[in-house]
N, C-alpha and C positions, 0 to 999 in steps of 0.2 A: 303664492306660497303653497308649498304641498303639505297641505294638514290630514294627520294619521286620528279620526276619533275613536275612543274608546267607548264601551255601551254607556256609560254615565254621564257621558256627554250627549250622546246620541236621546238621551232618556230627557236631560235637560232639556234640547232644543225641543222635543217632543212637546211638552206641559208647556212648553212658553209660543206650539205651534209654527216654528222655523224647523225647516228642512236643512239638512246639513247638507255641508256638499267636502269631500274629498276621498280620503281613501277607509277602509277597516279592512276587519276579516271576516267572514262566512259566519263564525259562531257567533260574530257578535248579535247574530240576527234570533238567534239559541238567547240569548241571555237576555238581550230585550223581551222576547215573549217571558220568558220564565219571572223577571221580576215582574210584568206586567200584572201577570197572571197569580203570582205565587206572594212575594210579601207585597207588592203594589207598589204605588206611589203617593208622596204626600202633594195634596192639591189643598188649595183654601177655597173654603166654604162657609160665607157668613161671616169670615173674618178669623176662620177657627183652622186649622191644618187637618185634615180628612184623609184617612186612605183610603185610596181609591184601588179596587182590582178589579179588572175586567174577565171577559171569557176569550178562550182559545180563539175565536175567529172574531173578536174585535180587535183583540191582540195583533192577529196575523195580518190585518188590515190596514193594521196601524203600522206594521214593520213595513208592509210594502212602500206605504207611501215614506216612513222615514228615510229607509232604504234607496228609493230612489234615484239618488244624486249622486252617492258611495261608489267608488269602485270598490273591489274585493281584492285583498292583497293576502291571498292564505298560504300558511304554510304548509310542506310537505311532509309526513310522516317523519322523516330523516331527521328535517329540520326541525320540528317539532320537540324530538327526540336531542339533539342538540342542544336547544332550548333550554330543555329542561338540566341539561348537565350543566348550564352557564347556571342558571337560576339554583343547582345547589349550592353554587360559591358565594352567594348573598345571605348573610343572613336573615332570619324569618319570613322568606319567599317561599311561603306553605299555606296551605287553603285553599281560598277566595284569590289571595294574593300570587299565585301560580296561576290562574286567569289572567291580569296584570300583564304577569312577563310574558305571554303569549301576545296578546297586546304588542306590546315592546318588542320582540321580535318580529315580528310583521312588519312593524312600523320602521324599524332599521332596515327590514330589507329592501321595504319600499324606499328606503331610501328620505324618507320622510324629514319635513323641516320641523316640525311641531307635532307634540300630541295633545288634543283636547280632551281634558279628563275633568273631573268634581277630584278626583284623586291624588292630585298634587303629593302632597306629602309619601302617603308611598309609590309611585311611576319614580320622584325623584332621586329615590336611594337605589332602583333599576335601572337607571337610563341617564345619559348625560342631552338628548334630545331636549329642546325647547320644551319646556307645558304652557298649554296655555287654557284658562278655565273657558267653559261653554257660555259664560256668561260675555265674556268678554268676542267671543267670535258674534253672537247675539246682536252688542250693541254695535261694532261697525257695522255688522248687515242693513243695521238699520239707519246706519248713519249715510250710507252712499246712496 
């Protein structure tokens, strides 16, 4: 199956220590560090939920090895620009959520069977693409 992940998946398998394996795009390696580094992640500690933030080169360390397994399916300026003329016909595809459809356009170009995202709820009013949560790629990993 060709699965297209998006950084909140990528971010998942990260804290649970599984390396992903299929396609994304270049920035998503941009968004990894920056949540990394910027609001962080919640991890448990003591039984309690902790955020954790790192510095730029444990960050970049940690994308390498995430990274790894990924090919990179990016888009081209043109495209991009495309993109973004599809994503004004949706409503509230603004912010955060304009990362998303970038996302989503990669992931249709690749041709992609599935996107693994924490984001369900909004990928699904962009994309008619399979979602499937990180959680769930997770436990077959570990089931084989």
């Amino acid at each position: 199956m060709n699965r297209y992940w998006d950084t909140s998946g990528i971010i998942r398998a990260y804290l649970n220590g599984w390396t992903p394996e299929g396609v994304t795009h270049a920035h998503a390696i941009a968004e990894f560090v920056c949540v990394l580094t910027g609001p962080g992640v919640l991890v448990q500690k003591d039984g309690q939920p902790v955020k954790k933030v790192v510095n730029t080169e444990v960050a970049a360390k940690a994308a390498r090895r995430m990274f790894a397994r990924l090919q990179f399916q990016d888009l081209s300026g043109s495209e991009t620009l495309s993109a973004m003329e599809r994503a004004a016909k949706i409503p509230n595809v603004t912010g955060r959520h304009v990362h998303d459809f970038v996302h989503v356009a990669a992931a249709e170009k690749h041709n992609a069977d599935a996107i693994v995202t924490l984001n369900l709820k909004d990928f699904s009013r962009m994309t008619k693409l399979r979602l499937e949560s990180p959680s769930a790629q997770l436990a077959s990993a570990r089931a084989v």
